[in-house]
PyMOL Python script that loads the backbone (N, CA, C, O; Angstrom):
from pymol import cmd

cmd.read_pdbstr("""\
ATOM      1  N   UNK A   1     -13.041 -37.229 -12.881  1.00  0.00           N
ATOM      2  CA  UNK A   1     -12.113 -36.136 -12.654  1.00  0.00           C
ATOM      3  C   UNK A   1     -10.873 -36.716 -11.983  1.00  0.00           C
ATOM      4  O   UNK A   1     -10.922 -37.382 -10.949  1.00  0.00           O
ATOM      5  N   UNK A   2      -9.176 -36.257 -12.991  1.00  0.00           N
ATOM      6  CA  UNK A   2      -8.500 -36.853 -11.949  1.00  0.00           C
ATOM      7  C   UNK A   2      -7.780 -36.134 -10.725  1.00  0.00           C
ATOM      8  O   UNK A   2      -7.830 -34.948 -10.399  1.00  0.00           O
ATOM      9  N   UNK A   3      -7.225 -36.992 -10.255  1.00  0.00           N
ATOM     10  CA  UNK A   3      -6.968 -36.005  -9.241  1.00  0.00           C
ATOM     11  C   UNK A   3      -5.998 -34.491  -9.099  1.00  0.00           C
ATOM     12  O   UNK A   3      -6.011 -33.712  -8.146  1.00  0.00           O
ATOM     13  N   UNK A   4      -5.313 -34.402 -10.170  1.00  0.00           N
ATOM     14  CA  UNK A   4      -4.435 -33.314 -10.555  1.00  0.00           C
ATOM     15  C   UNK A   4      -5.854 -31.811 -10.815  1.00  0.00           C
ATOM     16  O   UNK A   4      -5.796 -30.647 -10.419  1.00  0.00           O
ATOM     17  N   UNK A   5      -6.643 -32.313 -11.380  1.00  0.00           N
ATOM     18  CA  UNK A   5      -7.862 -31.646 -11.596  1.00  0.00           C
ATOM     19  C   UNK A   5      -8.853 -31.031 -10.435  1.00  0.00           C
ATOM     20  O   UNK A   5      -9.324 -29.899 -10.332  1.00  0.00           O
ATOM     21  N   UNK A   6      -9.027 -32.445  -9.418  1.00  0.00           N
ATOM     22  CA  UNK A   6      -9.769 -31.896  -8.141  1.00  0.00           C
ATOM     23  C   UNK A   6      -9.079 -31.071  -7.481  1.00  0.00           C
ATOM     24  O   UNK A   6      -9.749 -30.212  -6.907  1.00  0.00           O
ATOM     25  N   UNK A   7      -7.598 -30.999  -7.309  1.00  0.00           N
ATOM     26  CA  UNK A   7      -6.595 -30.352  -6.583  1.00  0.00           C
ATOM     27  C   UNK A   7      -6.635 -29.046  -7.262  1.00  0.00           C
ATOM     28  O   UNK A   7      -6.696 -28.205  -6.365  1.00  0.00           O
ATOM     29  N   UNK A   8      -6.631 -28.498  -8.353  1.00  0.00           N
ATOM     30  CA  UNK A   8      -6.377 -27.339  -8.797  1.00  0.00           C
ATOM     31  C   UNK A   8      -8.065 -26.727  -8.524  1.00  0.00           C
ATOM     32  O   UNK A   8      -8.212 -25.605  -8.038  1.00  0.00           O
ATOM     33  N   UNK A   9      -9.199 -27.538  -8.870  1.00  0.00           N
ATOM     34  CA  UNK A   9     -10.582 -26.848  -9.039  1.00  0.00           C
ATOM     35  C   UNK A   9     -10.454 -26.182  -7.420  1.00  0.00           C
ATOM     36  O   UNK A   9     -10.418 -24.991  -7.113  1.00  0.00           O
ATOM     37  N   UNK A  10     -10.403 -27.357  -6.544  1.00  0.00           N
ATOM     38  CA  UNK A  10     -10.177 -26.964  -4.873  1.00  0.00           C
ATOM     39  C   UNK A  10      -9.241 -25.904  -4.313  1.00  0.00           C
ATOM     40  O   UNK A  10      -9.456 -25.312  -3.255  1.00  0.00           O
ATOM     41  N   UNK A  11      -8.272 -25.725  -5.034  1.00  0.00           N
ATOM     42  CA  UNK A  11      -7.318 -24.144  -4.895  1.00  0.00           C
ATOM     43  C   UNK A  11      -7.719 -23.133  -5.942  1.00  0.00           C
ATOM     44  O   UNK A  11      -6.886 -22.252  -6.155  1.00  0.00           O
ATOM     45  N   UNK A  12      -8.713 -23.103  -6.553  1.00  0.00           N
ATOM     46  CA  UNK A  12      -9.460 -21.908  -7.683  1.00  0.00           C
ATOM     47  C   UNK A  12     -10.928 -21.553  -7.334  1.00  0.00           C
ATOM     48  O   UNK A  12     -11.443 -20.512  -7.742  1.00  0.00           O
ATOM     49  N   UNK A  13     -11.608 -22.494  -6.533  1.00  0.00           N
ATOM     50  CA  UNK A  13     -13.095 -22.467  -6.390  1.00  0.00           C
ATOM     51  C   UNK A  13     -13.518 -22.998  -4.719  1.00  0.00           C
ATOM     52  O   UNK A  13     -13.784 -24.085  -4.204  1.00  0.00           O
ATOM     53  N   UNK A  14     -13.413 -21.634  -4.257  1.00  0.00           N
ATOM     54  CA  UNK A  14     -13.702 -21.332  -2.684  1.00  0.00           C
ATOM     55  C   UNK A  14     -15.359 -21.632  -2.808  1.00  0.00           C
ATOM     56  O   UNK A  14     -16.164 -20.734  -3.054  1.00  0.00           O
ATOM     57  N   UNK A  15     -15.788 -23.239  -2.569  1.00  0.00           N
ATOM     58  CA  UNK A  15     -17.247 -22.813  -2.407  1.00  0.00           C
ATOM     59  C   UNK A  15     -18.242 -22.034  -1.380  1.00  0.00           C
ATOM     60  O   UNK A  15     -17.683 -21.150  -0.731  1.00  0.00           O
ATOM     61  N   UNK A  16     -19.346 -22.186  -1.182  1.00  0.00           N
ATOM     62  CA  UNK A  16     -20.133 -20.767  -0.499  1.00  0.00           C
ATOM     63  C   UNK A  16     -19.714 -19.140  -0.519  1.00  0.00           C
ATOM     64  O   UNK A  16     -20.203 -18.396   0.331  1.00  0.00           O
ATOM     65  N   UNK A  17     -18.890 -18.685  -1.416  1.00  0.00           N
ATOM     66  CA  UNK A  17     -18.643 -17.870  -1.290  1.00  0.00           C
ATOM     67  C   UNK A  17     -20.229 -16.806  -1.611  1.00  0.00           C
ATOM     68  O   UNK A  17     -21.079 -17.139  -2.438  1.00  0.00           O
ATOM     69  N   UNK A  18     -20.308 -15.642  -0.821  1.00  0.00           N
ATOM     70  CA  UNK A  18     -21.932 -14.975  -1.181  1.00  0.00           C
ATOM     71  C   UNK A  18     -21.839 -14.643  -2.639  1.00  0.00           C
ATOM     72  O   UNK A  18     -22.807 -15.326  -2.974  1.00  0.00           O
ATOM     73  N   UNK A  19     -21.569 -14.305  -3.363  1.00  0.00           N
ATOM     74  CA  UNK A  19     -21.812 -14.449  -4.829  1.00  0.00           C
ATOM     75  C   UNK A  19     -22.841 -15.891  -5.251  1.00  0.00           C
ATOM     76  O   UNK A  19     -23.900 -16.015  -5.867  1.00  0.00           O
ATOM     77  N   UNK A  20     -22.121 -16.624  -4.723  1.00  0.00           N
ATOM     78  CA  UNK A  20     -22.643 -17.524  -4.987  1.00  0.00           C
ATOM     79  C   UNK A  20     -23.699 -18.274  -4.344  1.00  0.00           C
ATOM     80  O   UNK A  20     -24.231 -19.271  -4.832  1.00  0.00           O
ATOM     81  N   UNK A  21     -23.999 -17.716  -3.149  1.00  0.00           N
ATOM     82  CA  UNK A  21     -24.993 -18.217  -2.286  1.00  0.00           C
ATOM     83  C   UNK A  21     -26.122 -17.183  -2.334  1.00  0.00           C
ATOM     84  O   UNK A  21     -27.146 -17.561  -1.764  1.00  0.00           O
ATOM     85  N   UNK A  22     -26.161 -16.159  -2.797  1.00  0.00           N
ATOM     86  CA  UNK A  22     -27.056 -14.645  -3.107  1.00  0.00           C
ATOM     87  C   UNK A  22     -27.173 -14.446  -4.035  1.00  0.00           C
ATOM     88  O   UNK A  22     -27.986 -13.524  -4.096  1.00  0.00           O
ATOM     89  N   UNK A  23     -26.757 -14.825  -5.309  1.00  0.00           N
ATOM     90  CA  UNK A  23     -26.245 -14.273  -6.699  1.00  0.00           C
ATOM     91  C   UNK A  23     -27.599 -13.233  -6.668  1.00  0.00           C
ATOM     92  O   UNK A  23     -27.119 -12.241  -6.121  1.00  0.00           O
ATOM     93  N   UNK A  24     -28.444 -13.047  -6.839  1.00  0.00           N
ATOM     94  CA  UNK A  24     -29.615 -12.004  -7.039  1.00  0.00           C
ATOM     95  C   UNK A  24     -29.862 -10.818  -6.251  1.00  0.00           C
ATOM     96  O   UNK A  24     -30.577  -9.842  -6.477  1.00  0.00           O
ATOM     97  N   UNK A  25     -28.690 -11.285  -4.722  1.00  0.00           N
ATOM     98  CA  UNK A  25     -28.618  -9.780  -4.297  1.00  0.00           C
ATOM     99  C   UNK A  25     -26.876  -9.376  -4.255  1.00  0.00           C
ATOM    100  O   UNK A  25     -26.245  -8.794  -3.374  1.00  0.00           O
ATOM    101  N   UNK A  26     -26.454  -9.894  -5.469  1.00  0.00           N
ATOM    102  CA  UNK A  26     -24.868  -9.314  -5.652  1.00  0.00           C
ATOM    103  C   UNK A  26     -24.601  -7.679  -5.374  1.00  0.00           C
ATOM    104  O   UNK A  26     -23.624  -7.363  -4.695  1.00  0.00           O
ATOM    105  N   UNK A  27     -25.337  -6.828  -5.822  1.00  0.00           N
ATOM    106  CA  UNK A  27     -25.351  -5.649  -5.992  1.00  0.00           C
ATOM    107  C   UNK A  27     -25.745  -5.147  -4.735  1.00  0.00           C
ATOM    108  O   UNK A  27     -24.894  -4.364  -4.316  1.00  0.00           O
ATOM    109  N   UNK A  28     -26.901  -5.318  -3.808  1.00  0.00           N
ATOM    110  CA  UNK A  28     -27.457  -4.819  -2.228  1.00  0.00           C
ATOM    111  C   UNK A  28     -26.117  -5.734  -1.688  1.00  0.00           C
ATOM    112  O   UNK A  28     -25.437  -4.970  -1.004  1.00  0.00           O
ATOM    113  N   UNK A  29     -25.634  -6.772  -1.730  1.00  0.00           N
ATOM    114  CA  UNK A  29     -24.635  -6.633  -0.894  1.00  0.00           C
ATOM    115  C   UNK A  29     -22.894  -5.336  -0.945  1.00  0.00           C
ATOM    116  O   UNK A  29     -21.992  -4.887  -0.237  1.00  0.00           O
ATOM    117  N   UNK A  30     -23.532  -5.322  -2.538  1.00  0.00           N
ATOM    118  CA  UNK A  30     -21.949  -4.172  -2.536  1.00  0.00           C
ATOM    119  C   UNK A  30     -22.499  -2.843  -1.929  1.00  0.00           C
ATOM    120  O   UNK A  30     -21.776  -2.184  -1.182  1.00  0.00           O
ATOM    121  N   UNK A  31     -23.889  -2.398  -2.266  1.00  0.00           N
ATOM    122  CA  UNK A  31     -24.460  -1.151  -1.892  1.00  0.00           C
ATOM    123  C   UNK A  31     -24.054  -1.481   0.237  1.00  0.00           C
ATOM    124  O   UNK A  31     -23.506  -0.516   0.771  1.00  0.00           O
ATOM    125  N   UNK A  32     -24.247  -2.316   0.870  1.00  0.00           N
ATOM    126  CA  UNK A  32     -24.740  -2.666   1.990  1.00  0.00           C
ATOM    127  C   UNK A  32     -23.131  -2.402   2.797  1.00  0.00           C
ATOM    128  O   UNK A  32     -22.922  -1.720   3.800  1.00  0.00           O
ATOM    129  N   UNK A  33     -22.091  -3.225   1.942  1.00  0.00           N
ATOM    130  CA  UNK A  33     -20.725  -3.211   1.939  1.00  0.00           C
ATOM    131  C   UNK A  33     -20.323  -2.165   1.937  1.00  0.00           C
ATOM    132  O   UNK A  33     -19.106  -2.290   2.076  1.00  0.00           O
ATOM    133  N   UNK A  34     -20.707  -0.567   1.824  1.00  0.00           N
ATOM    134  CA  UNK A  34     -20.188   0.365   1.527  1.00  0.00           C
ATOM    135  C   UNK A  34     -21.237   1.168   2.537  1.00  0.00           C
ATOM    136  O   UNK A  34     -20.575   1.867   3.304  1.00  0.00           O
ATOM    137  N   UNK A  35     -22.301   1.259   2.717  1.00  0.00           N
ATOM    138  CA  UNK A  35     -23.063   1.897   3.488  1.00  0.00           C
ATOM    139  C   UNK A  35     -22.983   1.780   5.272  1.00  0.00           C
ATOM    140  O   UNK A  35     -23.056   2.617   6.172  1.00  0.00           O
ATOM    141  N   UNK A  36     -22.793   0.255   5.234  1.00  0.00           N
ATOM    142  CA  UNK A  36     -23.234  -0.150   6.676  1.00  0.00           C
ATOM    143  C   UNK A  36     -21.973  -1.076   7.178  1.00  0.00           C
ATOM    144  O   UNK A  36     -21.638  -2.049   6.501  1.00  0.00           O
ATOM    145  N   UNK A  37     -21.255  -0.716   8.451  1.00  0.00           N
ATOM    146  CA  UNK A  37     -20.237  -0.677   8.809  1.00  0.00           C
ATOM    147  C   UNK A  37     -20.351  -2.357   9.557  1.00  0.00           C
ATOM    148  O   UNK A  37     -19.468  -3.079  10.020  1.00  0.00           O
ATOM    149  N   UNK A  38     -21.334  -2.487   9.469  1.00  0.00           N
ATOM    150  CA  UNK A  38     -21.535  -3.945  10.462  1.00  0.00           C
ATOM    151  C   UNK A  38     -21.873  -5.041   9.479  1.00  0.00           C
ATOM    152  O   UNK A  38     -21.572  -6.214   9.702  1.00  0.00           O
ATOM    153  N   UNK A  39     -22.524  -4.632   8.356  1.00  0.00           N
ATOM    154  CA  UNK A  39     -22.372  -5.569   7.967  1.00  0.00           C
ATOM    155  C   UNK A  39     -21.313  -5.655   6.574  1.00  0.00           C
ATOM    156  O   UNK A  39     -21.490  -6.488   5.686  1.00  0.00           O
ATOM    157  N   UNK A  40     -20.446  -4.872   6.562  1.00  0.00           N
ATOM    158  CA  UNK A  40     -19.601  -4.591   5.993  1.00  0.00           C
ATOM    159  C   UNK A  40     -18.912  -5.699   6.707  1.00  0.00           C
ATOM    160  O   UNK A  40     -18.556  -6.673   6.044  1.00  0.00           O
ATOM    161  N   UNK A  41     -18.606  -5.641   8.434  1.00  0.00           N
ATOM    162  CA  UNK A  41     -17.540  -6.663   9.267  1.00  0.00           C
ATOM    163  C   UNK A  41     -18.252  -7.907   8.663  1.00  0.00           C
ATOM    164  O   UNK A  41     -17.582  -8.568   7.871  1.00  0.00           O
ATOM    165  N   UNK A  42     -19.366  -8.263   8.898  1.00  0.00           N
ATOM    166  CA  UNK A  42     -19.979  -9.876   8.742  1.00  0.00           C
ATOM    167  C   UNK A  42     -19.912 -10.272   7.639  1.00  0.00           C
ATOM    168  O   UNK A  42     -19.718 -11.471   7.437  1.00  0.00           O
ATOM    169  N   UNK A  43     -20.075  -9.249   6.462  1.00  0.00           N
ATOM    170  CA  UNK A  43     -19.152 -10.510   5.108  1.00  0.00           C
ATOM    171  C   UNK A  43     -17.752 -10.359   5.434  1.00  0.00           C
ATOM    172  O   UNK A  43     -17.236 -11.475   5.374  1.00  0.00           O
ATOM    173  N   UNK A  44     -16.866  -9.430   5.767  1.00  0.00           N
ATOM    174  CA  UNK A  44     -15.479  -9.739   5.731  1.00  0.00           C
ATOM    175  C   UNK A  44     -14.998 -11.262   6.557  1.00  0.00           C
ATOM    176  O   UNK A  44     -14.220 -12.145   6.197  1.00  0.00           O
ATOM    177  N   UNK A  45     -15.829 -11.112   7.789  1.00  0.00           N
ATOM    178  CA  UNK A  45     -15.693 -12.310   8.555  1.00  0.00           C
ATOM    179  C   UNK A  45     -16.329 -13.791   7.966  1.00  0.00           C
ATOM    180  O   UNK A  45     -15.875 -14.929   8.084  1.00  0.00           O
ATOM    181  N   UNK A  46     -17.221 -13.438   7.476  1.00  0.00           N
ATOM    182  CA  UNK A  46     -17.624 -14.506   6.265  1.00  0.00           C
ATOM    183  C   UNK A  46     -16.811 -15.261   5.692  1.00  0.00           C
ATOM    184  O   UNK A  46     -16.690 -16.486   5.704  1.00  0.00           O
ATOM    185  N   UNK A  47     -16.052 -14.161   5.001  1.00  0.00           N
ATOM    186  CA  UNK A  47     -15.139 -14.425   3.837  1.00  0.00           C
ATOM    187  C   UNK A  47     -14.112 -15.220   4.734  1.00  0.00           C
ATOM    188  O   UNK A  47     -13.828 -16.391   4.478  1.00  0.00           O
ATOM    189  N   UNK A  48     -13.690 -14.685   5.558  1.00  0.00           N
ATOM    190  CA  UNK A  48     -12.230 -15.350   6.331  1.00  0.00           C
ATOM    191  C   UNK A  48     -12.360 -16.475   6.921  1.00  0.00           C
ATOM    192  O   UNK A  48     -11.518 -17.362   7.060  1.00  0.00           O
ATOM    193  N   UNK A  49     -13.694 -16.422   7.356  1.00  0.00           N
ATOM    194  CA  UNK A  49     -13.883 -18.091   7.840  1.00  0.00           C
ATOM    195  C   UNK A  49     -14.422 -19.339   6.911  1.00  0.00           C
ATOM    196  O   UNK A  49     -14.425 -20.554   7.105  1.00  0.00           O
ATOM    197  N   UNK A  50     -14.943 -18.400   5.659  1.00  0.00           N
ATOM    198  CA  UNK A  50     -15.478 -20.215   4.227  1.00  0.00           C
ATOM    199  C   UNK A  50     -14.105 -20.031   4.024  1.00  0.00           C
ATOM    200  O   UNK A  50     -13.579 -21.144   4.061  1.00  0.00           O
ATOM    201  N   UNK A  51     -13.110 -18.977   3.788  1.00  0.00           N
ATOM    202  CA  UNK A  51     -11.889 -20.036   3.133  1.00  0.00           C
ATOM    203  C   UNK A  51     -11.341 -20.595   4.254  1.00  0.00           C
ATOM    204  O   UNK A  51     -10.787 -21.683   4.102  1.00  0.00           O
ATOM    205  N   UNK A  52     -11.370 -19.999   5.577  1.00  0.00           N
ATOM    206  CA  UNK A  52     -10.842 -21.119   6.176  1.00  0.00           C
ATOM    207  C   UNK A  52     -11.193 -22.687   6.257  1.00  0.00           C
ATOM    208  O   UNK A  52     -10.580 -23.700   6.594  1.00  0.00           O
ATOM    209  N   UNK A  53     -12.503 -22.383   5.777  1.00  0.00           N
ATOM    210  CA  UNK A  53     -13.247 -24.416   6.274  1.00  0.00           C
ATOM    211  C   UNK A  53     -12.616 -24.812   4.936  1.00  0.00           C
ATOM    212  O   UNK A  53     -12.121 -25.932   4.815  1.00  0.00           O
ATOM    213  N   UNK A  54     -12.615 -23.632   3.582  1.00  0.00           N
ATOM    214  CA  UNK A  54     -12.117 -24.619   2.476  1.00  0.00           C
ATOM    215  C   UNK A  54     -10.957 -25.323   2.464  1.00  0.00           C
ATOM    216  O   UNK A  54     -10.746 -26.472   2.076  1.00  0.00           O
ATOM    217  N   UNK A  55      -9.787 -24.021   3.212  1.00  0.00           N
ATOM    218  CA  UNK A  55      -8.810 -24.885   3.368  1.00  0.00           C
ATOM    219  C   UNK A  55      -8.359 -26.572   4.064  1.00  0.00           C
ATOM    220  O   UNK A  55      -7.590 -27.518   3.894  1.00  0.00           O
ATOM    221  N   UNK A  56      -9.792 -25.935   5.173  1.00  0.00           N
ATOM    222  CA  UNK A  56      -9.462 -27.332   5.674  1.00  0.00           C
ATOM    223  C   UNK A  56     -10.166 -28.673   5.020  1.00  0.00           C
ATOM    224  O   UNK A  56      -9.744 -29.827   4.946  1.00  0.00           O
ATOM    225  N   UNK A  57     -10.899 -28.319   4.755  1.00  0.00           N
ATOM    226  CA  UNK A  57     -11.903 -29.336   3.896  1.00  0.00           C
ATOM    227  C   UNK A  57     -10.897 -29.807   2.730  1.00  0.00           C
ATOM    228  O   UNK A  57     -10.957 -30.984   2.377  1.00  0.00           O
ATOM    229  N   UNK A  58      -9.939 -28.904   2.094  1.00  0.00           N
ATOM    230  CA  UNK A  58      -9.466 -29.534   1.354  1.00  0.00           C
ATOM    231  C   UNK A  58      -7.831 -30.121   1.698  1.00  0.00           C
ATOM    232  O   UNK A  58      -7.004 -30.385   0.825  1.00  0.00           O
ATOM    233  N   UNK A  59      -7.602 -30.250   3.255  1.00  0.00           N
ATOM    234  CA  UNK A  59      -6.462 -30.031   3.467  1.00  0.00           C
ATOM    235  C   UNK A  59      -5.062 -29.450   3.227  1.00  0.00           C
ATOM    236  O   UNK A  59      -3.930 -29.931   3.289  1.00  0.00           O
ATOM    237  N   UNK A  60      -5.514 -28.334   2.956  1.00  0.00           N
ATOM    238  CA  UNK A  60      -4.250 -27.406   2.903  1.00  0.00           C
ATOM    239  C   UNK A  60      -3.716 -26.631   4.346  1.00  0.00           C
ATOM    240  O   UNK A  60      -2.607 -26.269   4.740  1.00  0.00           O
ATOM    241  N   UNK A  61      -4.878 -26.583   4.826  1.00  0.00           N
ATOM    242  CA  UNK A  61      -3.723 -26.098   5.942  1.00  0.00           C
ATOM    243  C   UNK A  61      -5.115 -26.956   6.966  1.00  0.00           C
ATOM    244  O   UNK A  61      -6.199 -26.407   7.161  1.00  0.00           O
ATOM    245  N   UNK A  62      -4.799 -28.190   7.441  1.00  0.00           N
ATOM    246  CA  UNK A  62      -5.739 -29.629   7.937  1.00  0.00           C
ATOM    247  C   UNK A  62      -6.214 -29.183   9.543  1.00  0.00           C
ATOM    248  O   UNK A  62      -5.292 -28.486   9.966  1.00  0.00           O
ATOM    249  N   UNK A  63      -6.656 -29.235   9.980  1.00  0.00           N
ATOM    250  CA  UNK A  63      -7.309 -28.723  11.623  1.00  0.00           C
ATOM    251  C   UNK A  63      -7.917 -29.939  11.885  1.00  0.00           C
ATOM    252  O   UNK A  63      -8.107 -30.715  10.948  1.00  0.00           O
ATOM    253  N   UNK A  64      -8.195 -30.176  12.815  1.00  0.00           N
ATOM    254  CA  UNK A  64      -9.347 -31.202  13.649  1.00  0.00           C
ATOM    255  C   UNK A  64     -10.459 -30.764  13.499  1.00  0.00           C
ATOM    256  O   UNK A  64     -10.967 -29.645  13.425  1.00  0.00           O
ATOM    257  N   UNK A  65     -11.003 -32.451  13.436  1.00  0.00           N
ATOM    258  CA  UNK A  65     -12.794 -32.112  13.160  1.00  0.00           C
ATOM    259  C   UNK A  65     -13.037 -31.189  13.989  1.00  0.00           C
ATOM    260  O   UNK A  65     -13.215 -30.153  13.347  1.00  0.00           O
ATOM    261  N   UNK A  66     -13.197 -30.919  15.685  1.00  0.00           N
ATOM    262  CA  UNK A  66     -13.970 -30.020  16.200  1.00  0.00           C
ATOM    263  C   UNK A  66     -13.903 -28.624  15.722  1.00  0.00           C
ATOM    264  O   UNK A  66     -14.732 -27.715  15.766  1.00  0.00           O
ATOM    265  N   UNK A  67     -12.651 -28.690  15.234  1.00  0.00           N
ATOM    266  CA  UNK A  67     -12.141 -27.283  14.785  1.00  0.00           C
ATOM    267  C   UNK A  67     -13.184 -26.678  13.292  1.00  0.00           C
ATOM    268  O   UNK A  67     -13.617 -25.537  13.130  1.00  0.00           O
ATOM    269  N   UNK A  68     -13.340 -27.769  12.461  1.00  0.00           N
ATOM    270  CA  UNK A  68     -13.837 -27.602  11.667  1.00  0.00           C
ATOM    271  C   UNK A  68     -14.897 -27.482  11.994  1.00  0.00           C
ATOM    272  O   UNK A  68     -15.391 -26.378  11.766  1.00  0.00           O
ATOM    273  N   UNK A  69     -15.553 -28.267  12.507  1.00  0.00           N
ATOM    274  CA  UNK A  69     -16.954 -28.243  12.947  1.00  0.00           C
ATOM    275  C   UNK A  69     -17.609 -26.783  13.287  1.00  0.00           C
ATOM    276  O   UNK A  69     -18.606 -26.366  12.698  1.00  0.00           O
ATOM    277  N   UNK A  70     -16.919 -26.052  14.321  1.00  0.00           N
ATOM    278  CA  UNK A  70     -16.811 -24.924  14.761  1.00  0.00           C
ATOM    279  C   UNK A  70     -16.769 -24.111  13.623  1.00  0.00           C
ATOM    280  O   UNK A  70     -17.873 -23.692  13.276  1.00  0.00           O
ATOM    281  N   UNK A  71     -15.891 -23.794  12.997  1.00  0.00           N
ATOM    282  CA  UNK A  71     -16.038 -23.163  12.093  1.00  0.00           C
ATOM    283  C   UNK A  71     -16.977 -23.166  10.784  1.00  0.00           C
ATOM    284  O   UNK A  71     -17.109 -22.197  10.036  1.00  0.00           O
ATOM    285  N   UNK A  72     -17.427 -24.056  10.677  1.00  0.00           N
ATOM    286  CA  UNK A  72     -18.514 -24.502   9.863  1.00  0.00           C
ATOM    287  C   UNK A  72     -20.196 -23.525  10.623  1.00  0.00           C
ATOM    288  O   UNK A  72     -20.899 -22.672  10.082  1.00  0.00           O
ATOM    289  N   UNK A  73     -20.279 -24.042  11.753  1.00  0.00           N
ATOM    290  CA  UNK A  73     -21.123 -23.149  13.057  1.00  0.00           C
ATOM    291  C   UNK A  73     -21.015 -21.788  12.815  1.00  0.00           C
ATOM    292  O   UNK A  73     -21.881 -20.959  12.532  1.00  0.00           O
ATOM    293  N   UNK A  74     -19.867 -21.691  12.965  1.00  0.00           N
ATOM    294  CA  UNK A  74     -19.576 -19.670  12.801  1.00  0.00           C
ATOM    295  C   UNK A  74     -19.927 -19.706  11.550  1.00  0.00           C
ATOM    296  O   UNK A  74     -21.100 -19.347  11.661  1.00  0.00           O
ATOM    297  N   UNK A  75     -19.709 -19.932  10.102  1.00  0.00           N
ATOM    298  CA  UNK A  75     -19.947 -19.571   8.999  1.00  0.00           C
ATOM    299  C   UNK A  75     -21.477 -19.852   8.632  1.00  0.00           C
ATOM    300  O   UNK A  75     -21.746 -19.188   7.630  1.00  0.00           O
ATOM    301  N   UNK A  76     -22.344 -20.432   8.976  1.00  0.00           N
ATOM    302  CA  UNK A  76     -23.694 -20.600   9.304  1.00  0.00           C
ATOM    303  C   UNK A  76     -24.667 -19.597   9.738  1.00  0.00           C
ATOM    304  O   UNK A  76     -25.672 -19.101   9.228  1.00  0.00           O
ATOM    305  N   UNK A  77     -23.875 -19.423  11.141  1.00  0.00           N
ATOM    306  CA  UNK A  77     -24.617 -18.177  11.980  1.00  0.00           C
ATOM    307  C   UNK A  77     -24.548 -16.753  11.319  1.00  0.00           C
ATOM    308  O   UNK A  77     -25.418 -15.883  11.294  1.00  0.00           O
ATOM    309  N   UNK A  78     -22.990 -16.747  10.669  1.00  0.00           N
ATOM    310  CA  UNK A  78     -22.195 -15.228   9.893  1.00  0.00           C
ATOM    311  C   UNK A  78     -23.497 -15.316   8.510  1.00  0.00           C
ATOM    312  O   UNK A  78     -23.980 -14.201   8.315  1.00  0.00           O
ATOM    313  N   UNK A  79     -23.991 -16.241   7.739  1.00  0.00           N
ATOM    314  CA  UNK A  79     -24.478 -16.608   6.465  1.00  0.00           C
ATOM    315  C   UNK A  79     -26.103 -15.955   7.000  1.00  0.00           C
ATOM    316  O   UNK A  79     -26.677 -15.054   6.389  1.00  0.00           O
ATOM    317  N   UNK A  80     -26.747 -16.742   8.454  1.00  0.00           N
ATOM    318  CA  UNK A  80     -27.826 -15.830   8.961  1.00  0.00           C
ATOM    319  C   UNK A  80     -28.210 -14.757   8.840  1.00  0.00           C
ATOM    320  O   UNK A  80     -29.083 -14.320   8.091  1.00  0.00           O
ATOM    321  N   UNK A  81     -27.262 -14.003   9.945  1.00  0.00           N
ATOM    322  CA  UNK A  81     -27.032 -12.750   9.713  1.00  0.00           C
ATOM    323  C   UNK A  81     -27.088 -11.981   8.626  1.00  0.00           C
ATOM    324  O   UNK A  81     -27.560 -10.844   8.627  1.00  0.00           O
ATOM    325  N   UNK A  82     -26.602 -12.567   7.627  1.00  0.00           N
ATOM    326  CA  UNK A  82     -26.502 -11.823   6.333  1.00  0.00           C
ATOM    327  C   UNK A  82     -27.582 -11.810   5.905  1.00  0.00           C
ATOM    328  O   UNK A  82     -28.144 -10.736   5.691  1.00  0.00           O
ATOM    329  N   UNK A  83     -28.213 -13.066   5.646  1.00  0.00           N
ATOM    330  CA  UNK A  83     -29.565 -13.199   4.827  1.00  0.00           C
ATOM    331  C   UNK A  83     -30.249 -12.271   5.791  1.00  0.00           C
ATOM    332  O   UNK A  83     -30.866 -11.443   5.121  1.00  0.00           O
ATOM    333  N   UNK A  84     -30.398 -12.065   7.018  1.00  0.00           N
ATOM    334  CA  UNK A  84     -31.360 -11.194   7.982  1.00  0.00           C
ATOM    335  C   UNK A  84     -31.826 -10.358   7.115  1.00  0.00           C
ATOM    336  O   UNK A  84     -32.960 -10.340   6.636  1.00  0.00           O
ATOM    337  N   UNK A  85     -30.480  -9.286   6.798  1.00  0.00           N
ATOM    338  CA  UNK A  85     -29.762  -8.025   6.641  1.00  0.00           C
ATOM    339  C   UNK A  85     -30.469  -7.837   5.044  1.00  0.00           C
ATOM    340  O   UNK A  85     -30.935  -6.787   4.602  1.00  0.00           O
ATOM    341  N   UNK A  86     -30.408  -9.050   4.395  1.00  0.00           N
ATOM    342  CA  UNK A  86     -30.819  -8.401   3.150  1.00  0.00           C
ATOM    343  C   UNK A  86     -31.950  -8.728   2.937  1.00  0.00           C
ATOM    344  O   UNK A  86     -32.422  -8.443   1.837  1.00  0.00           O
ATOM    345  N   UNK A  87     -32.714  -9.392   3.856  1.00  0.00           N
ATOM    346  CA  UNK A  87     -34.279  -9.874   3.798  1.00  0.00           C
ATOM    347  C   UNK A  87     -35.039  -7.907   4.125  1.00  0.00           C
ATOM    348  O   UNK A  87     -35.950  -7.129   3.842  1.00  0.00           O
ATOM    349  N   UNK A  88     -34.041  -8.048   4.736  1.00  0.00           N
ATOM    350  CA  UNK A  88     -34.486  -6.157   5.577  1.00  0.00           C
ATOM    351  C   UNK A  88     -35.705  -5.947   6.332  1.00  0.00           C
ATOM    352  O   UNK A  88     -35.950  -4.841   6.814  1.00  0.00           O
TER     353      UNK A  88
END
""", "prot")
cmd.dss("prot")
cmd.show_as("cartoon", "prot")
cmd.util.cbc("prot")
cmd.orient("prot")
């Protein structure tokens, strides 16, 4: 792959996104998203913090390791939570 290629896949394909880490409970998360106000916040916060590590992971907008690190931590714990929620 050259690199004109990794650069565009890396600005089109946010990995971990829950689709893709749940695919089999796509649907209990939209039902869950609309029902329940908390965990409605914990994918939104989800969401805001994998693109943030993507960005940084792919340097677009670059942070320090601890920074990343951290945020990697929060998106872990936020990913917990979720699975908790839909384990039920």
């Amino acid at each position: 792959m050259d690199v004109t290629t990794r650069v565009e896949r890396a600005i089109t394909h946010t990995p971990h996104e829950l689709a893709e880490e749940f695919p089999e409970q796509a649907q209990k998360i939209h039902d869950l998203k609309l029902k329940n106000a908390h965990f409605a916040q914990l994918v939104d916060e989800y969401h805001t913090v994998n693109r943030a590590v993507h960005r940084a992971e792919t340097n677009v907008e670059p942070v320090s390791e601890q920074a990343e690190t951290e945020m990697r931590k929060r998106r872990m714990v936020l990913k917990d939570e979720i699975a908790a929620i839909l384990r039920g």
